[in-house]
C-alpha positions as CSV (number, residue, x, y, z in Angstrom):
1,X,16.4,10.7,11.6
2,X,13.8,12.0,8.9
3,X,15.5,9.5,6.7
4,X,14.6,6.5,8.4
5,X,10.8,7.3,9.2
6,X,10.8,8.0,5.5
7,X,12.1,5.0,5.1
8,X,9.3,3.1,7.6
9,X,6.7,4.7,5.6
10,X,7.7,3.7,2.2
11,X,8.4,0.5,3.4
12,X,5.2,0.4,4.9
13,X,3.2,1.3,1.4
14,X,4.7,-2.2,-0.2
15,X,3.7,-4.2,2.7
16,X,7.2,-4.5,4.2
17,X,6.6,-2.2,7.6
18,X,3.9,-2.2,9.8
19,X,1.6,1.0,9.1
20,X,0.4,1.1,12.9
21,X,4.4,1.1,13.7
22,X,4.4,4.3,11.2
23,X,2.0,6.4,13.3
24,X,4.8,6.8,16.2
25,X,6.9,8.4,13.5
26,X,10.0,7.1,15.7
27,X,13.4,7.6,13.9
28,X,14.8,4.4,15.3
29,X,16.3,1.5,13.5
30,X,13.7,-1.0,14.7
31,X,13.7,-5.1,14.2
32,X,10.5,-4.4,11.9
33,X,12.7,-2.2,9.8
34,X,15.5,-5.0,9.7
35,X,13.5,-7.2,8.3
36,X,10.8,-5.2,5.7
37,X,14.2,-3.9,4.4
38,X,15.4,-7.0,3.9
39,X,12.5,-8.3,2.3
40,X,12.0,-5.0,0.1
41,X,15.4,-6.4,-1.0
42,X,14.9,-9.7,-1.8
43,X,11.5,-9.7,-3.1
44,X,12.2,-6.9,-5.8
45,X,15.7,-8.6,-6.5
46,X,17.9,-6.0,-5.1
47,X,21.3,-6.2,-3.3
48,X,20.6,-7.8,-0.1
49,X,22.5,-5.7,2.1
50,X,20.1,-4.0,4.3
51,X,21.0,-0.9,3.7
52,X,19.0,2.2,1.6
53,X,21.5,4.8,0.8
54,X,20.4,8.1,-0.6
55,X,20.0,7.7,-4.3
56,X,20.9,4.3,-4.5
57,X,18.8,1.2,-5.7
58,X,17.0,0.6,-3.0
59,X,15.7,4.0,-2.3
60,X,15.1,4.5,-6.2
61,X,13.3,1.5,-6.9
62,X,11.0,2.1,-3.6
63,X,10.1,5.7,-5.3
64,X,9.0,3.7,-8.2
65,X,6.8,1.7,-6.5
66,X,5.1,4.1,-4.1
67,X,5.1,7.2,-6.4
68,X,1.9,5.8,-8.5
69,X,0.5,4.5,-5.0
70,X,0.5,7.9,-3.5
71,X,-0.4,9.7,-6.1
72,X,-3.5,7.3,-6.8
73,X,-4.2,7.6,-2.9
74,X,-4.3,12.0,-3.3
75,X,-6.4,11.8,-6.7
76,X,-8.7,9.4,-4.3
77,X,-8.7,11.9,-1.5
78,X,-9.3,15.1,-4.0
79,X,-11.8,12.7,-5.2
80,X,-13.5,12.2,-1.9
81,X,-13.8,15.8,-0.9
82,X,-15.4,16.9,-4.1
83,X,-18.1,14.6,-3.0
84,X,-17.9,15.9,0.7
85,X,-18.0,19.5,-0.3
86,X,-21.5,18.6,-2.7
């Protein structure tokens, strides 16, 4: 279950998932996921087979993408608060 609303999320940080759909954190296989998982796919030239297995190509070039994106989203954040706190 925790798979596929980690899946929804990542998905959702390239653009292939709606974020507001995210929010519900619902661990069902969903139409929206269908589709951002098949374009995931296609757009970054993987195996179009609509499935992200654990360790596979999918899942690690997804990491690849979003890593940088959410680290650059926490340094933004620690950035933030340090102006907050002042």
């Amino acid at each position: 279950m925790r798979d596929v609303i980690a899946l929804k999320n990542a998905l959702s940080w390239t653009g292939h998932y709606p974020p507001e759909r995210t929010r519900a954190a619902d661990p069902g296989v969903d139409e929206d996921l269908t589709w951002g998982l098949s374009g995931f796919q296609r757009d970054f030239g993987l195996a179009h087979d609509g499935y992200s297995l654990p360790g596979g190509e999918t899942e690690t070039r997804l990491n690849q993408i979003i890593q940088p994106m959410i680290q650059a989203a926490a340094q933004l954040g620690a950035i933030r608060a340090t102006f907050a706190l002042n």
